[in-house]
N, C-alpha and C positions, 0 to 999 in steps of 0.2 A: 208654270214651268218648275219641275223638280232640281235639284240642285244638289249634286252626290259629292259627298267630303269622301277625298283619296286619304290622305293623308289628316289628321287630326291637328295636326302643325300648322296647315293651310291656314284655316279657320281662325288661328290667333289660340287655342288651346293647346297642350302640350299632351302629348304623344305617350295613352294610357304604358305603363310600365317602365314607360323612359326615365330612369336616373339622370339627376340634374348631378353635373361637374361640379364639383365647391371651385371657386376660385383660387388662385394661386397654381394653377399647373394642375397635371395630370394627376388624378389621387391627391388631392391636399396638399400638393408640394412636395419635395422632396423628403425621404426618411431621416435625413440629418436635421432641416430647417423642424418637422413635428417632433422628433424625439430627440431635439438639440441637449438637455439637461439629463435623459439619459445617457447620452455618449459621453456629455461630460463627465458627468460621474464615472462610468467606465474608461475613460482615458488612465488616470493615472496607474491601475491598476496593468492595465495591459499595457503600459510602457515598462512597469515595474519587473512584470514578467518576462518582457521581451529583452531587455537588461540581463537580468541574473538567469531566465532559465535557455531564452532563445539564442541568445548571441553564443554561451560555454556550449549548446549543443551541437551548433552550427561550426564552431569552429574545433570541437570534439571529434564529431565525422572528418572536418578536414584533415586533422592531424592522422584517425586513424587512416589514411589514403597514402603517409608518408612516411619517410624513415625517422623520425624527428627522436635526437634522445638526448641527454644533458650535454653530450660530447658534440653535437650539431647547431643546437639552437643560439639564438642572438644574444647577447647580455653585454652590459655594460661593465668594465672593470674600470674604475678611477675614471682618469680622461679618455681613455681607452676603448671604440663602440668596434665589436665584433659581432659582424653580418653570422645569420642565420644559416647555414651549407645542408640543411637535409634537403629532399628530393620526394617527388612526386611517384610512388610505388605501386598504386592502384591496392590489388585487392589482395596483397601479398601479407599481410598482416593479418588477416581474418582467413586462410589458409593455413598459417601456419597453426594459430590457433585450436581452429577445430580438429585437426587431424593429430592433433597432441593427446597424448597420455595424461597431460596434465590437464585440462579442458574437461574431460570423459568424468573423470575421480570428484573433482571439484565439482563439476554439475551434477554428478548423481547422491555426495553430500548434499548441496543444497536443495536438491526436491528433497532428501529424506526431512532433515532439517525444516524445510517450508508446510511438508507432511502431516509431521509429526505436531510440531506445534500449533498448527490451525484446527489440527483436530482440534487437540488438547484445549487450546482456547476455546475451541466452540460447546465442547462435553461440558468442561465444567461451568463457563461461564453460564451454558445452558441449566446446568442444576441448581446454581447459585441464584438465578433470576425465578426461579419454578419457586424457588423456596424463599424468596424476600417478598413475591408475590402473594406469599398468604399474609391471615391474619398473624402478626407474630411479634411479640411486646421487645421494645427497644430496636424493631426493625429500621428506624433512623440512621442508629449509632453502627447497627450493621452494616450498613450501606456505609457510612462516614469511612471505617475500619477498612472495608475491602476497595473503598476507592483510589486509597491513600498510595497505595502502587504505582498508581497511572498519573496520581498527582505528582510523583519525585520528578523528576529529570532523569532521563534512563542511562548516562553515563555515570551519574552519581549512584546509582542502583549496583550497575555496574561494579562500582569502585567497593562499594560495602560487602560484595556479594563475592569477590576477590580474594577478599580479605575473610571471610567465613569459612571460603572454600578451601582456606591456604592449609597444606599437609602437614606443617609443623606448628605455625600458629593459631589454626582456626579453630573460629568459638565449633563447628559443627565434630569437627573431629575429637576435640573436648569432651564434647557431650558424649560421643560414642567408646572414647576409656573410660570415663565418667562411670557405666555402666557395665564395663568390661569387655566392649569389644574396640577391636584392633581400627584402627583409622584406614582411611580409602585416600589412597592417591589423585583427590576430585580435578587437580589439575596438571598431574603427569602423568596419568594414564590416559591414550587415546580412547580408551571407551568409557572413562568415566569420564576424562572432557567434553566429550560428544554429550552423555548425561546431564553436565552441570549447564552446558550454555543453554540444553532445552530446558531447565527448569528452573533458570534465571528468564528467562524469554516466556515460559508461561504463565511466571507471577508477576510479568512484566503485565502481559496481553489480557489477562483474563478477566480486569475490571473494566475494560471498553467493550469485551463482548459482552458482559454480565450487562450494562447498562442501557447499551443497544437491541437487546434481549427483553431487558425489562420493560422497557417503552415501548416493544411490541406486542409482551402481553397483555402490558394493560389497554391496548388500543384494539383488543378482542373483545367484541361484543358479549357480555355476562349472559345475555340471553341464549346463546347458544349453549353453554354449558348448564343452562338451566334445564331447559327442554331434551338436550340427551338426557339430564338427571331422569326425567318425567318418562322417556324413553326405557329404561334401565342400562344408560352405560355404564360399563367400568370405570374404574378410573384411567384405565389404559387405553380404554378405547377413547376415550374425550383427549387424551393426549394424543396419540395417532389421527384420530380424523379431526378434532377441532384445532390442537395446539400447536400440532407442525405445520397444518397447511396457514392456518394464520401466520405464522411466522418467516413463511417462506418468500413473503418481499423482502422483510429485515435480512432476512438469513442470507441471501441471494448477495446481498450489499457487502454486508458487514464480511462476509469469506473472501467475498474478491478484496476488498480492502486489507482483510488483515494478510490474507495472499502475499500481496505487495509489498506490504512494509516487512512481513518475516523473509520473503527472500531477500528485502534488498538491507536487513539488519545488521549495520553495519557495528555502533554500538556496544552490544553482546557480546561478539563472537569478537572481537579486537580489543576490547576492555579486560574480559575476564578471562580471555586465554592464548588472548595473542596472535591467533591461528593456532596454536600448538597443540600437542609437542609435535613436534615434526609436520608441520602442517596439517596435520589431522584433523583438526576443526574449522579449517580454512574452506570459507564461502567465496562465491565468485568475486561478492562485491569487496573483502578485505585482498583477497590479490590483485583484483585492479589496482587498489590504493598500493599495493606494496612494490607493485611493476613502476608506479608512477613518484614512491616519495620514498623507498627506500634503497640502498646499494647506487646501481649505476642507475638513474633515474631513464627509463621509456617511456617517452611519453605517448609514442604511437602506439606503443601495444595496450599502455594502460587504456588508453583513449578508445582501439579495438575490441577491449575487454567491454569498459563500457558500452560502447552502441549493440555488443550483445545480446547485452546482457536487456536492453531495452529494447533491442527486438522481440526476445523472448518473452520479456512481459506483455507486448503488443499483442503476441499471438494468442498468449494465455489465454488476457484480455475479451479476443475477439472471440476465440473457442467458447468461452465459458459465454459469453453473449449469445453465441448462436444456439447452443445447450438448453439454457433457458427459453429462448424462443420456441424452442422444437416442442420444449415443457408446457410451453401457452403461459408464460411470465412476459408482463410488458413490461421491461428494462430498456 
């Protein structure tokens, strides 16, 4: 008598292709009990943030939703506690905002502002990294020299570059009777202030992109540059097809990054000219601050300034993501 196995299991054998469970639960246990020591490790950090960045956002949004301004809010005098009286406004704050004259001016400063300096950062940074990249004697001390920008603290940058710029005492106006010509008003004139913060802000930027530049030419294969040689490229063309497209991971990175930090350069544009003269080089992010810590203190609007202002990066953000996708860049 024949005897037909249904099943491979019957038999006391296990069932070709069948994964055997590990013990402890479904998948190995839970994803806390296997990766218990990385969560740990990641805890502090995400409580860290949820403190200082999550909690001021969340209660940022709330504010800008209300009338809230120095004349409303709670505070204590001596023994004396005085409750809070602003009120729940909704979206009257980010209305008025945007349909302002002063909103339009401010914003189309700081794209020019955001613009102009990201170029700037990336041109020369880009020529600086082209040319520490060759063979080139004392190329070390080069690097030491042009990093030393990025190394200061950019408020102290600030403070010295202030002081350069100043119409009556600076060393630069100095130099320019020095030689026989007349001094520039670098910091009371609207267009020469508009000049000084982008080229206090370039010699700020220009050694992060030089270096993020340069560690992406050297992570170009030499062999490609070899093989156009053998090819007969120019030197133009090994730059156009090998050396931009190589760089256009780093490049992708480093623009949206420095993006970021030049519009939201708070720093620069408050250190070395105040917003001035007349608010002329006032960025969104120094009028928030100034709605919020100077004269009669708003803190709803500065608060509506802000979520903004972090919308508008959000969008950037996504825009420029989807950009590159469209490129064939996996970002």
């Amino acid at each position: 008598m024949t005897t037909q196995v249904v099943d491979g299991s019957a038999a006391g054998a296990p069932a070709r292709g069948r994964a055997r469970r590990p013990k402890g639960g479904r998948g190995g246990g839970s994803v806390l009990a296997r990766h218990w020591y990385a969560w740990a490790m990641c805890a502090p950090v995400v409580i860290v943030t949820l403190v200082l960045v999550g909690y001021p956002l969340v209660r940022g949004v709330y504010l800008s939703l209300t009338d809230a301004t120095e004349a409303n809010m709670g505070r204590t005098i001596g023994m004396n506690v005085i409750p809070s009286t602003y009120e729940f406004v909704g979206l009257s704050n980010y209305t008025a905002i945007v349909t302002s004259a002063e909103f339009l001016s401010r914003l189309g400063w700081t794209v020019v502002w955001t613009v102009v300096c990201v170029a700037l950062h990336y041109g020369i940074g880009l020529g600086l990294a082209l040319m520490l990249n060759r063979p080139l004697r004392f190329r070390s001390a080069y690097r030491l020299m042009l990093v030393l920008p990025w190394a200061v603290p950019a408020f102290v940058s600030a403070f010295i570059w202030r002081y350069l710029l100043n119409g009556e005492y600076g060393v630069v106006n100095a130099m320019l009777r020095a030689v026989g010509l007349p001094g520039v008003s670098w910091l009371d004139d609207p267009l020469w202030a508009k000049v000084s913060v982008i080229t206090v802000n370039v010699w700020l930027g220009v050694p992060f992109m030089m270096l993020a530049i340069l560690g992406g030419l050297q992570a170009i294969p030499r062999e490609q540059y070899e093989a156009a040689e053998v090819d007969g490229a120019t030197p133009w063309d090994k730059f156009r097809h090998i050396t931009l497209p190589g760089l256009r991971p780093v490049a992708s990175t480093v623009i949206l990054l420095g993006t970021i930090w030049t519009f939201n350069q708070f720093p620069v544009i408050y250190l070395v000219t105040r917003g001035g003269p007349g608010g002329s080089s006032e960025i969104l992010v120094t009028y928030a601050y100034r709605q919020a810590f100077e004269g009669i203190r708003n803190y709803s609007g500065s608060a509506a300034w802000g979520v903004l202002i972090l919308a508008l990066l959000v969008i950037l953000a996504v825009g420029y993501r989807r950009a590159l996708r469209r490129q064939g860049e996996a970002w």
